[in-house]
Backbone atoms as SQL, in Angstrom:
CREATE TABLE atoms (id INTEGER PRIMARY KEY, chain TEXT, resi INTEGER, resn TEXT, atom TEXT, x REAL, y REAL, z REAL);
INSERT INTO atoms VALUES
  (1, 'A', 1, 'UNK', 'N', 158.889, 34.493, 51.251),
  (2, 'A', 1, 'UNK', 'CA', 159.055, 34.137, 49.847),
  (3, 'A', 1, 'UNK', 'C', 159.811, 32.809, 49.766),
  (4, 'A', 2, 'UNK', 'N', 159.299, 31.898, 48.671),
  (5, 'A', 2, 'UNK', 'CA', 159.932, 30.507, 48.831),
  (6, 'A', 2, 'UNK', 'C', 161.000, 30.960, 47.555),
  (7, 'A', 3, 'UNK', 'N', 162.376, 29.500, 47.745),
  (8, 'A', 3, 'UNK', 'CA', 163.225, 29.640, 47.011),
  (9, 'A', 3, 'UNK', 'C', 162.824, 29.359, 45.224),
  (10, 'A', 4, 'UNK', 'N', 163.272, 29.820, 44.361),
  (11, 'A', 4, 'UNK', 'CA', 163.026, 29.858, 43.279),
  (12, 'A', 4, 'UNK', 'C', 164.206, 28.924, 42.512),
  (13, 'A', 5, 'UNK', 'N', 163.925, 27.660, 41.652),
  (14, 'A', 5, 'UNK', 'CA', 165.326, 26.997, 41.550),
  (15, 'A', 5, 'UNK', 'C', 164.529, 27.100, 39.761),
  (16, 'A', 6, 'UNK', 'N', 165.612, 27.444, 38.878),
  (17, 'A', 6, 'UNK', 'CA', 165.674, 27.093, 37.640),
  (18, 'A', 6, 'UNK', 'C', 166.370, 26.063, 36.669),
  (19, 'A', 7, 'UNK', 'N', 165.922, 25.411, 35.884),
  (20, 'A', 7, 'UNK', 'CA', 166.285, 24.477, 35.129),
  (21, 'A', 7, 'UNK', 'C', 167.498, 24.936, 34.349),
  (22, 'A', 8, 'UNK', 'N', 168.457, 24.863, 33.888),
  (23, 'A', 8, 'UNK', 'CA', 169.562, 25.498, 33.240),
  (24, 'A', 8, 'UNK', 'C', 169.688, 24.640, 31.994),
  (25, 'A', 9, 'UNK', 'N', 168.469, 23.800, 31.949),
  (26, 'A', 9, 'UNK', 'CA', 168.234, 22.887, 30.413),
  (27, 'A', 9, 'UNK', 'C', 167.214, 23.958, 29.855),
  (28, 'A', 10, 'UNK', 'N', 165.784, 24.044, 30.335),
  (29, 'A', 10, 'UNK', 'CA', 164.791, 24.236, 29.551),
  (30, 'A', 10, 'UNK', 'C', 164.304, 25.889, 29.849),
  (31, 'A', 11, 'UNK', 'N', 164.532, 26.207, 31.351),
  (32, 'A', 11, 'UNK', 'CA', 164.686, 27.397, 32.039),
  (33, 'A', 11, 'UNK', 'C', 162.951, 27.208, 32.716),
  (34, 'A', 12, 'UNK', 'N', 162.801, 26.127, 32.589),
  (35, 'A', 12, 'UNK', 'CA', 161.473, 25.777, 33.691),
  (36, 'A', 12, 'UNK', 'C', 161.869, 26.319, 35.408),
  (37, 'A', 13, 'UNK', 'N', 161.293, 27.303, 35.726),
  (38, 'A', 13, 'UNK', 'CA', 161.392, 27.204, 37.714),
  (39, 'A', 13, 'UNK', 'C', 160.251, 26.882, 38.590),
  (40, 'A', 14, 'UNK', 'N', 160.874, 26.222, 38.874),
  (41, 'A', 14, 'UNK', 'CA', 160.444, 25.386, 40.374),
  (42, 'A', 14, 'UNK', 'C', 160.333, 26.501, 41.491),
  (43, 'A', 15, 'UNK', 'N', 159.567, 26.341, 42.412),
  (44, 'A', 15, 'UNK', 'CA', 158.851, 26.978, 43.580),
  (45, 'A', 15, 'UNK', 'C', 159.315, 26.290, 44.891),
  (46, 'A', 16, 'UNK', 'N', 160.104, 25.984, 46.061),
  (47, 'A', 16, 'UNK', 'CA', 160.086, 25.609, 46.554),
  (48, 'A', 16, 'UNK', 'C', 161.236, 25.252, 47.854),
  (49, 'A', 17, 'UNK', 'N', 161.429, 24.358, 48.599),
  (50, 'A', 17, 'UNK', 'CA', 162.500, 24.773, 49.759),
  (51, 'A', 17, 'UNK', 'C', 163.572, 24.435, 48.889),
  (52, 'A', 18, 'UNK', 'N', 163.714, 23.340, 47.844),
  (53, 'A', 18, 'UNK', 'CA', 164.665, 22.498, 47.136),
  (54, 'A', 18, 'UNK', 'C', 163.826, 21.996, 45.925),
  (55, 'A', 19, 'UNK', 'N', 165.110, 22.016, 44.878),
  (56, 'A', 19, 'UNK', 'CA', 164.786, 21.779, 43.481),
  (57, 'A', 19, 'UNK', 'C', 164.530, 20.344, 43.721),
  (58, 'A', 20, 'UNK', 'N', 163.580, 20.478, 42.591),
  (59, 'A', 20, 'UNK', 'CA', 162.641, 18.492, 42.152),
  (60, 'A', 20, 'UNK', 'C', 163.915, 17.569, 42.050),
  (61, 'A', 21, 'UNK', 'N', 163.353, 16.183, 42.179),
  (62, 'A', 21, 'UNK', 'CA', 164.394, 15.277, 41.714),
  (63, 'A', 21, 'UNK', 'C', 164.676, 15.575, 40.265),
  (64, 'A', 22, 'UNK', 'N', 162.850, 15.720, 39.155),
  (65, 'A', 22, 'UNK', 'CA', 163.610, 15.915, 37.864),
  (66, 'A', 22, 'UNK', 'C', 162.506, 16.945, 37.915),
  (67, 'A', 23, 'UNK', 'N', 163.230, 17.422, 36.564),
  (68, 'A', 23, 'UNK', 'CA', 162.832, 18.584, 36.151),
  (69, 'A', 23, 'UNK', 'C', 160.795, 18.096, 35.313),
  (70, 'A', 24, 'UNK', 'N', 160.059, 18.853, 36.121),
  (71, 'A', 24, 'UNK', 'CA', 158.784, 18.512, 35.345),
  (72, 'A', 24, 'UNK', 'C', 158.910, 19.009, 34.022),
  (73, 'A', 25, 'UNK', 'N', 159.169, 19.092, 33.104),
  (74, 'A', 25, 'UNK', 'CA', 158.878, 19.513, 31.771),
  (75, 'A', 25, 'UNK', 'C', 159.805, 19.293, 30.727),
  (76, 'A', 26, 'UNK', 'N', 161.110, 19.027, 31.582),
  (77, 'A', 26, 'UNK', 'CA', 162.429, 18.205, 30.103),
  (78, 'A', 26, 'UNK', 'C', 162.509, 16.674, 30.907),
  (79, 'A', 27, 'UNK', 'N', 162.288, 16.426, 32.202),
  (80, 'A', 27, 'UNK', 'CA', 162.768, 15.580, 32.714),
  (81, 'A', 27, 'UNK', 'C', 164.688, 15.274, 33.167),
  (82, 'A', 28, 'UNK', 'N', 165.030, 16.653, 33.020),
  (83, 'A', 28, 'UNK', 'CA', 166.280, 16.514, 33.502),
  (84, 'A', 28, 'UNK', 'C', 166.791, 16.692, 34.724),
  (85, 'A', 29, 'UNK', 'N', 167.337, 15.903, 35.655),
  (86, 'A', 29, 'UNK', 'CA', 167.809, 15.460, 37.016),
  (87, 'A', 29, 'UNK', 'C', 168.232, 16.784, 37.598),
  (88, 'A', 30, 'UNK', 'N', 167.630, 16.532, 39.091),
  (89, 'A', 30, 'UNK', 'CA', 167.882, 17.809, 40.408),
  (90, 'A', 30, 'UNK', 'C', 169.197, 18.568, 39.648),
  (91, 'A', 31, 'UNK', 'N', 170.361, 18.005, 39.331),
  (92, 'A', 31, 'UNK', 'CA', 171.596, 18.782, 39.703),
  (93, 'A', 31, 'UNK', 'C', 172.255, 19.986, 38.441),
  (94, 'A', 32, 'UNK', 'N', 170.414, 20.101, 37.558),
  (95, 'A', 32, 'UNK', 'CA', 170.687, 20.799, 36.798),
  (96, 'A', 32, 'UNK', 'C', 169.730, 22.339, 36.826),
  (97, 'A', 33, 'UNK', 'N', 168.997, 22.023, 38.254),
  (98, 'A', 33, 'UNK', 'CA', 168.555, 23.155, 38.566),
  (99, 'A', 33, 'UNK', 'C', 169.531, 23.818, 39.165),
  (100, 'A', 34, 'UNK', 'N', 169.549, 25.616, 38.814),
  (101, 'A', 34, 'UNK', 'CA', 170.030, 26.595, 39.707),
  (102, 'A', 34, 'UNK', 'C', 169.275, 27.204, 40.293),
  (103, 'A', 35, 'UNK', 'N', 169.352, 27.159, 42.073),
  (104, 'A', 35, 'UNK', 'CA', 168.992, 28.375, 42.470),
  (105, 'A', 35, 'UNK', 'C', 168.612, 29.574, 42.246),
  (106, 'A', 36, 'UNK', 'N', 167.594, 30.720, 42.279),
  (107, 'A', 36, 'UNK', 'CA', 167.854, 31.529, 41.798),
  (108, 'A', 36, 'UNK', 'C', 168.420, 32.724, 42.924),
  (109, 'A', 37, 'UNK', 'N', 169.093, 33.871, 42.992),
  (110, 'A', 37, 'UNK', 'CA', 169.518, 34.777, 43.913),
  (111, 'A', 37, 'UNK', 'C', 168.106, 35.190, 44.515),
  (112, 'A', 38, 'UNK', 'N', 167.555, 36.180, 45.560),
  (113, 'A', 38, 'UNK', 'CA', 166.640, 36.507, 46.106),
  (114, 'A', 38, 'UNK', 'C', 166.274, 37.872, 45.183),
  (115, 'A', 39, 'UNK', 'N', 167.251, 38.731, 44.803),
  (116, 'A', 39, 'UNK', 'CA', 167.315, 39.603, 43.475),
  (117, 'A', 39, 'UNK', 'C', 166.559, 38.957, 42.536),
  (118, 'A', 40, 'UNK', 'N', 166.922, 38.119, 42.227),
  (119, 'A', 40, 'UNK', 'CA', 166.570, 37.220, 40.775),
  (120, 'A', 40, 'UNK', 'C', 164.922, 36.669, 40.901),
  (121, 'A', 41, 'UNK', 'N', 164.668, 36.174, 42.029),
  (122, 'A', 41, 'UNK', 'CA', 163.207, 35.054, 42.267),
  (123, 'A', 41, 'UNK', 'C', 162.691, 36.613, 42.890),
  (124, 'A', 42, 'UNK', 'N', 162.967, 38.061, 43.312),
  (125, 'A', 42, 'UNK', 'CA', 161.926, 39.129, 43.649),
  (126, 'A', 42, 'UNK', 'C', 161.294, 39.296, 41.928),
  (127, 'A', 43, 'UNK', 'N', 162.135, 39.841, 41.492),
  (128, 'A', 43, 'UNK', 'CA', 161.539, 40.128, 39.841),
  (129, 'A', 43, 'UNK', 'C', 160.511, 39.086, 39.222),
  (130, 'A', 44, 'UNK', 'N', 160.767, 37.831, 39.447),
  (131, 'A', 44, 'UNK', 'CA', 160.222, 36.717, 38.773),
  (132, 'A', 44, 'UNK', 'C', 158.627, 36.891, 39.768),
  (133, 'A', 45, 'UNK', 'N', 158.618, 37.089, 41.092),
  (134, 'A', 45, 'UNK', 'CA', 157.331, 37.440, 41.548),
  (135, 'A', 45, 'UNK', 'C', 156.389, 38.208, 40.977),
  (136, 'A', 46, 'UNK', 'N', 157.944, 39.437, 41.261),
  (137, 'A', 46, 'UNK', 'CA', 157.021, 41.174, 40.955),
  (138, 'A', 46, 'UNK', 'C', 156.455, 40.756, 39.312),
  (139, 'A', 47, 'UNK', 'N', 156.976, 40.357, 38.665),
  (140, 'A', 47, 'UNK', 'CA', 156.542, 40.408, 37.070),
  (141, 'A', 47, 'UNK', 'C', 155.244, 39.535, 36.867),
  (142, 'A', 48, 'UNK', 'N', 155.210, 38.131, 37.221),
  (143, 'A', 48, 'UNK', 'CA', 154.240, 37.498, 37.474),
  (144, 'A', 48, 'UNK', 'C', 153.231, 38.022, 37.041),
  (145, 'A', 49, 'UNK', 'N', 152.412, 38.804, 37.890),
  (146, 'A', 49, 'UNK', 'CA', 151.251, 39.260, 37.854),
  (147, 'A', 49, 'UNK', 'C', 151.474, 40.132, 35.990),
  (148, 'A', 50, 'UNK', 'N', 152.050, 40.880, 35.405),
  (149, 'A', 50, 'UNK', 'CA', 151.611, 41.379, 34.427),
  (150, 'A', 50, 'UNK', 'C', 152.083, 40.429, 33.463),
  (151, 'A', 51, 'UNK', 'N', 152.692, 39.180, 33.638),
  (152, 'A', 51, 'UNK', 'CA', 153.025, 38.633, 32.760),
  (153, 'A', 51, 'UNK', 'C', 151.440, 37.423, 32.404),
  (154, 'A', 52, 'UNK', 'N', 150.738, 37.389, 33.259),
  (155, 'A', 52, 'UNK', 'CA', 149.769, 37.356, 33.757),
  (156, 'A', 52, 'UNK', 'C', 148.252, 38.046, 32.454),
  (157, 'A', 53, 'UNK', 'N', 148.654, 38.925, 32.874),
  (158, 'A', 53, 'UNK', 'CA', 147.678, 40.147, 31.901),
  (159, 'A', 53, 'UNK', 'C', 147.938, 39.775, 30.731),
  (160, 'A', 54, 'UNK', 'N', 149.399, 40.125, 30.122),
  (161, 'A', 54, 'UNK', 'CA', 149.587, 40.172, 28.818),
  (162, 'A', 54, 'UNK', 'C', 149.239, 38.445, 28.205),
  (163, 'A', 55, 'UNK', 'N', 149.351, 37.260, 28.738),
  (164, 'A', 55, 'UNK', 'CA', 148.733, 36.591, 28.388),
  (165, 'A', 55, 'UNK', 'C', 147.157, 36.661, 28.442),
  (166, 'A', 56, 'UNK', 'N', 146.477, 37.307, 29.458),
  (167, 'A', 56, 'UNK', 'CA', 145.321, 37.489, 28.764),
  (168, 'A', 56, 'UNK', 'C', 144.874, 38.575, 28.112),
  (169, 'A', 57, 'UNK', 'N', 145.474, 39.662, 27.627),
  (170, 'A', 57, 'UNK', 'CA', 145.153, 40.449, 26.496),
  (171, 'A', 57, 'UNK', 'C', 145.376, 39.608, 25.372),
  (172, 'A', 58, 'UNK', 'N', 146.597, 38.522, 25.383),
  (173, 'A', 58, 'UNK', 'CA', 146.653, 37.810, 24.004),
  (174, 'A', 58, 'UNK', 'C', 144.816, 37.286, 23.578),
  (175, 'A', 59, 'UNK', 'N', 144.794, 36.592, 25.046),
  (176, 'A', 59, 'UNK', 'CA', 143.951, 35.295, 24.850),
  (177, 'A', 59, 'UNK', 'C', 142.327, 36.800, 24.016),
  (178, 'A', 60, 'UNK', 'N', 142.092, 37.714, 25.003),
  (179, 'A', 60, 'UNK', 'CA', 140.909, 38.535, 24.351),
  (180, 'A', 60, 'UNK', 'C', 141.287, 38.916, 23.126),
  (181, 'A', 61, 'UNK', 'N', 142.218, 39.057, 22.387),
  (182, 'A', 61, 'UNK', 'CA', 142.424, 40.085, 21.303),
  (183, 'A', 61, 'UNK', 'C', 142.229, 38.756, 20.442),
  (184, 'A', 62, 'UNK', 'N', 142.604, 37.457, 20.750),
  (185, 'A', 62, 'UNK', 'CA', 142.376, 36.545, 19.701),
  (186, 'A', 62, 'UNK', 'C', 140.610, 35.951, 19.655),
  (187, 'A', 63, 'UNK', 'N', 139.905, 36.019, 20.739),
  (188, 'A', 63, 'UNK', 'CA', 138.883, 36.388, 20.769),
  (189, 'A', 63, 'UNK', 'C', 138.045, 37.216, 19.721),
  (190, 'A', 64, 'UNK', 'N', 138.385, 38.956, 20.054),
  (191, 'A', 64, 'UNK', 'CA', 138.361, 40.208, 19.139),
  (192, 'A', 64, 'UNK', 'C', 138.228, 39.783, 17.515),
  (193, 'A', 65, 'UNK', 'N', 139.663, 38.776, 17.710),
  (194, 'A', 65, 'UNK', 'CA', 139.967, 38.968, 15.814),
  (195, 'A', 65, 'UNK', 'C', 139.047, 37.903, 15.371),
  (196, 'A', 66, 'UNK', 'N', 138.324, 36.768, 16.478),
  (197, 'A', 66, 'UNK', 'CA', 137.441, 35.385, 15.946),
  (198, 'A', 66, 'UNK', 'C', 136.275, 36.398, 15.542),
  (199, 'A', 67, 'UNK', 'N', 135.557, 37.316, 16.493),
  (200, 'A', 67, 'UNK', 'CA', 134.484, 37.969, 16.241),
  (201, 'A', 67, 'UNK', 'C', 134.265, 39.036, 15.343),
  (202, 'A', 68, 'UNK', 'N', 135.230, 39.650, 14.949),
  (203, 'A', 68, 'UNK', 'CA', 135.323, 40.489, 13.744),
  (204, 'A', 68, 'UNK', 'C', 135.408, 39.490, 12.556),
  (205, 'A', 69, 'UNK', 'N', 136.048, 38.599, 12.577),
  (206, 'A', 69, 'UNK', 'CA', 135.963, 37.861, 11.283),
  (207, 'A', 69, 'UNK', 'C', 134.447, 37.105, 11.252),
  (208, 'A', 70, 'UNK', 'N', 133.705, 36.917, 12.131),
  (209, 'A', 70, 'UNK', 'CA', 132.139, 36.560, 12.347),
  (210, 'A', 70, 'UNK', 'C', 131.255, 37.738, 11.646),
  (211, 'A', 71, 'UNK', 'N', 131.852, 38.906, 12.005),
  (212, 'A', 71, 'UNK', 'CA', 131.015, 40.294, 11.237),
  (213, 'A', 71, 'UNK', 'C', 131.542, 40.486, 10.058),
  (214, 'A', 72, 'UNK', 'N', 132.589, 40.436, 9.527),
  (215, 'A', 72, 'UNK', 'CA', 132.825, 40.261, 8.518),
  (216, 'A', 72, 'UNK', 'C', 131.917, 39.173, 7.357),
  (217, 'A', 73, 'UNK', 'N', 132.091, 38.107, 7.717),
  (218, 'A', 73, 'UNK', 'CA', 131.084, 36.985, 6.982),
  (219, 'A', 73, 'UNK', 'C', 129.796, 37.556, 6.535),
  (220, 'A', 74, 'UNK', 'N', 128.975, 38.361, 8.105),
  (221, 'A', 74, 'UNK', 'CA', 127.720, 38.615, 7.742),
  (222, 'A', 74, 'UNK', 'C', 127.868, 39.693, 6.544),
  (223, 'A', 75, 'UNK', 'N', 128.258, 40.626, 6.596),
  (224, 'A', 75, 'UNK', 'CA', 128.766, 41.444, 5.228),
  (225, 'A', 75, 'UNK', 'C', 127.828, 42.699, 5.525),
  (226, 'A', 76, 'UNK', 'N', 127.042, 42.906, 6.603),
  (227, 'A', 76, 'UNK', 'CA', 125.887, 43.312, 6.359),
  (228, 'A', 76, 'UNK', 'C', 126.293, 45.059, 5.097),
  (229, 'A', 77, 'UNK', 'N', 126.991, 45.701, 5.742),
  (230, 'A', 77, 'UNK', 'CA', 127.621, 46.744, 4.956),
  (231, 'A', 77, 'UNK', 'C', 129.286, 47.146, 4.622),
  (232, 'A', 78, 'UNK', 'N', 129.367, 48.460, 3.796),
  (233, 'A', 78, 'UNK', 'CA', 130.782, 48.198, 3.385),
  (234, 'A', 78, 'UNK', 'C', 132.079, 48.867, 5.014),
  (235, 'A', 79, 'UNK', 'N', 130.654, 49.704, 5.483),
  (236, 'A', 79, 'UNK', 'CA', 131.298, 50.528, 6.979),
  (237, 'A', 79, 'UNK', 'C', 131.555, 49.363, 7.948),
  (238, 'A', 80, 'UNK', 'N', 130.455, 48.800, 8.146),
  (239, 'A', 80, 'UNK', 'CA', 130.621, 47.605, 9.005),
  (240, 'A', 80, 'UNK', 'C', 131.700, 46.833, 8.903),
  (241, 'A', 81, 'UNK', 'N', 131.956, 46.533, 7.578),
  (242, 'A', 81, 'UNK', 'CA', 133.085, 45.744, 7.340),
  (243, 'A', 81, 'UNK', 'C', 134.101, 45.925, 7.309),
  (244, 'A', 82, 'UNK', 'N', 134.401, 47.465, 7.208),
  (245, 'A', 82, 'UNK', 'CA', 135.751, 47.949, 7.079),
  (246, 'A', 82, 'UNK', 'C', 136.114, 48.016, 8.846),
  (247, 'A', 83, 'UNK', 'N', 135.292, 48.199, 9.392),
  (248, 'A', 83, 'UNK', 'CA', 135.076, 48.201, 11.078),
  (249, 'A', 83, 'UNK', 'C', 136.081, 47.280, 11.560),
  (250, 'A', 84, 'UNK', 'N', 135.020, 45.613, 10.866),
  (251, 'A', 84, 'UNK', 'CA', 135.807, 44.314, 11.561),
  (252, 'A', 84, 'UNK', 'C', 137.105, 44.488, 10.987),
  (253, 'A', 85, 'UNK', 'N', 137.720, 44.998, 9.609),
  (254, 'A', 85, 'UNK', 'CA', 138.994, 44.583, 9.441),
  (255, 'A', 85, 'UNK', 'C', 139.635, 45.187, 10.150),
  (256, 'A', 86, 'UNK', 'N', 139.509, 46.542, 10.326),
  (257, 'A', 86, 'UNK', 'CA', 140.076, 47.434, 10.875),
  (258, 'A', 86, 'UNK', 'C', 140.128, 46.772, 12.595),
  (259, 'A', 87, 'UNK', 'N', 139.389, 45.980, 13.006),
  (260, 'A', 87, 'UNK', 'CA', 139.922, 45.519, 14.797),
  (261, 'A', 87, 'UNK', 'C', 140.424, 44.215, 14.460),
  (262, 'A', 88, 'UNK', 'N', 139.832, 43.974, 13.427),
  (263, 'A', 88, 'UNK', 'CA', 141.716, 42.456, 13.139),
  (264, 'A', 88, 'UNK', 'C', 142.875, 43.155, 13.363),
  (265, 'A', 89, 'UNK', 'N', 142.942, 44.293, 12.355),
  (266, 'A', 89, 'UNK', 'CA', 144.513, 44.816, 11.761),
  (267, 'A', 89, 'UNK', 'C', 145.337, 45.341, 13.463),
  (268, 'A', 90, 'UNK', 'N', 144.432, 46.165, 14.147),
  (269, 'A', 90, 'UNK', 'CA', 144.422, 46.630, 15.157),
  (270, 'A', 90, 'UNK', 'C', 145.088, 45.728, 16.592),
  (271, 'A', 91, 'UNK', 'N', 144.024, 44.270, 16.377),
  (272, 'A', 91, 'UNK', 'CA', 144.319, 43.460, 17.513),
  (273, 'A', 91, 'UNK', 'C', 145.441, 42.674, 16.978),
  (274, 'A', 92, 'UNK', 'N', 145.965, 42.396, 16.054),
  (275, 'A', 92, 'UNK', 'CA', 147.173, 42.098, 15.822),
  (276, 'A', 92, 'UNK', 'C', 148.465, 42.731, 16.095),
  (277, 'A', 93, 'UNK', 'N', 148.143, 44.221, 16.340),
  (278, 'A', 93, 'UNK', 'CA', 149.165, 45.150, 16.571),
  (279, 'A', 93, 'UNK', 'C', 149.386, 44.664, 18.476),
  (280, 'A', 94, 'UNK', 'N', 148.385, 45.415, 18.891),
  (281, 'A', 94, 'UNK', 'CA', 148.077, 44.653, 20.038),
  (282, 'A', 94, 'UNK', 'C', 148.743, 43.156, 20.859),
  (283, 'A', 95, 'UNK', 'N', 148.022, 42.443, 20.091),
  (284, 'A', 95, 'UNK', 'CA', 148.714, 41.265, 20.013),
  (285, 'A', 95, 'UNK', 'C', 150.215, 40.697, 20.596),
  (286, 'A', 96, 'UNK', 'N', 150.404, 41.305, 18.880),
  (287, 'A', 96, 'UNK', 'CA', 152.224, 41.730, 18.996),
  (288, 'A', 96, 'UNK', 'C', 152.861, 42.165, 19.946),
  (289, 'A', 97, 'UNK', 'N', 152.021, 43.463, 20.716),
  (290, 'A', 97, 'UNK', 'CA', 152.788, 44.109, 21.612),
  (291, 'A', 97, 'UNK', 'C', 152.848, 43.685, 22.938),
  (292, 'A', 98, 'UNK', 'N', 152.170, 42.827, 23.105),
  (293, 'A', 98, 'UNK', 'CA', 152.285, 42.003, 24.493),
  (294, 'A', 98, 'UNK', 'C', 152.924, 40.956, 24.581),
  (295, 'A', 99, 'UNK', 'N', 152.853, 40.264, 23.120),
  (296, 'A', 99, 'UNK', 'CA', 154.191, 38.921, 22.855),
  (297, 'A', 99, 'UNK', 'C', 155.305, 39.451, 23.195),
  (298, 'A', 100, 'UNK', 'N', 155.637, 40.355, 22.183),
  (299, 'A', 100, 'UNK', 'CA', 156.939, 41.026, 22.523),
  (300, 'A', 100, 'UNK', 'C', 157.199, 41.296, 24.052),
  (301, 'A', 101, 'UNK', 'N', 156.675, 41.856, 24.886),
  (302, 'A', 101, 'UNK', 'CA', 156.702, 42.217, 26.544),
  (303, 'A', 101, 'UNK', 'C', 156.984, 40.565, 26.926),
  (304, 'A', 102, 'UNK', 'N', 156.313, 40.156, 26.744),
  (305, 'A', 102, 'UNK', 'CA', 156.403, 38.702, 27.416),
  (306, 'A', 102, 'UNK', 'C', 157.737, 38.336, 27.008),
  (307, 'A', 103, 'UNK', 'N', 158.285, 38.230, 25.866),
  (308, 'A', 103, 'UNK', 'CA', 159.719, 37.789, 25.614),
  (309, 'A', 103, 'UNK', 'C', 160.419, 38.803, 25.900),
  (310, 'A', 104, 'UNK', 'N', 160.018, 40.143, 26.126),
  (311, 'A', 104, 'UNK', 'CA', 161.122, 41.198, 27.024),
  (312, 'A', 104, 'UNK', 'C', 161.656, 40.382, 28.432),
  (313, 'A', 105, 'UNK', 'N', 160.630, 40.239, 29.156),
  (314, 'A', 105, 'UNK', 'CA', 160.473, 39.540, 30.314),
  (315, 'A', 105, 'UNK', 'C', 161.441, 38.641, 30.429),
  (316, 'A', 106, 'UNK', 'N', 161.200, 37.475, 29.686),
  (317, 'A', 106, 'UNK', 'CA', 161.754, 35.973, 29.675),
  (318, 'A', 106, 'UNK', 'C', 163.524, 36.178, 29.279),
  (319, 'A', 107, 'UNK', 'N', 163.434, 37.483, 28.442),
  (320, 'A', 107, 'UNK', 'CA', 164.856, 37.697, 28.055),
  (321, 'A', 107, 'UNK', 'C', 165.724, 38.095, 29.081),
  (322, 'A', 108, 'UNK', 'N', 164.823, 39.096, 29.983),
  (323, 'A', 108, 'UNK', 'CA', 165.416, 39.352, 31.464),
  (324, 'A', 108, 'UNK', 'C', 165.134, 38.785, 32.936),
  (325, 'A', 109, 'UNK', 'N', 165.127, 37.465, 32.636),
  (326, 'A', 109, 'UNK', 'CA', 164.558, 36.483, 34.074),
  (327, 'A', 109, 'UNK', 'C', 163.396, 36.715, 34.413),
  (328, 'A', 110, 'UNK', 'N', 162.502, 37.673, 34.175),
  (329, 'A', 110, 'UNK', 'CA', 161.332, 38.215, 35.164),
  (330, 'A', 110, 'UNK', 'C', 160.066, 36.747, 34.610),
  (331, 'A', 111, 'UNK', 'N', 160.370, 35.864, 34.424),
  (332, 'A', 111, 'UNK', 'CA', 159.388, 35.144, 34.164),
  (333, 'A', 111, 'UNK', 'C', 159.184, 33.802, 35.202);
């Protein structure tokens, strides 16, 4: 496992033997990355992968809500239509509940 160094400006981490000269994403200088503990950069691995998912359940459910609002337009009936609203209302719940996980995450290093 390589060392994990975090930005203590923006909380961008770096991958690697030693933190960047600057930080890719605020541009703030090596000596404001921290290390992270081996505790600290295991979680940020282990989580990875579902942090992973829940960005793409976002990305399908916003998908979901483009194509229900496509069936909606057509109008063809009042069942049909109550259908599409009903997987808007739905994938928004959805939605939500994986944003939220993701900022669970970020709130507890695992990102």
């Amino acid at each position: 496992m390589k060392k994990l160094f975090k930005c203590s400006v923006c909380n961008f981490i770096w991958e690697g033997e030693d933190a960047p000269a600057v930080c890719p994403k605020c541009g703030q200088p090596h000596e404001k990355f921290v290390e992270l503990t081996p505790e600290q950069a295991a979680l940020v691995y282990k989580s990875e992968k579902t942090n992973d998912i829940h960005m793409k359940i976002v990305t399908l459910v916003d998908k979901m809500i483009e194509v229900s609002k496509q069936g909606i337009i057509l109008d063809l009936d009042p069942a049909c239509v109550a259908g599409f609203k009903a997987a808007i209302e739905e994938g928004y719940i959805i939605k939500q509940r994986s944003k939220a996980e993701i900022e669970n995450h970020i709130g507890k290093g695992k990102w």
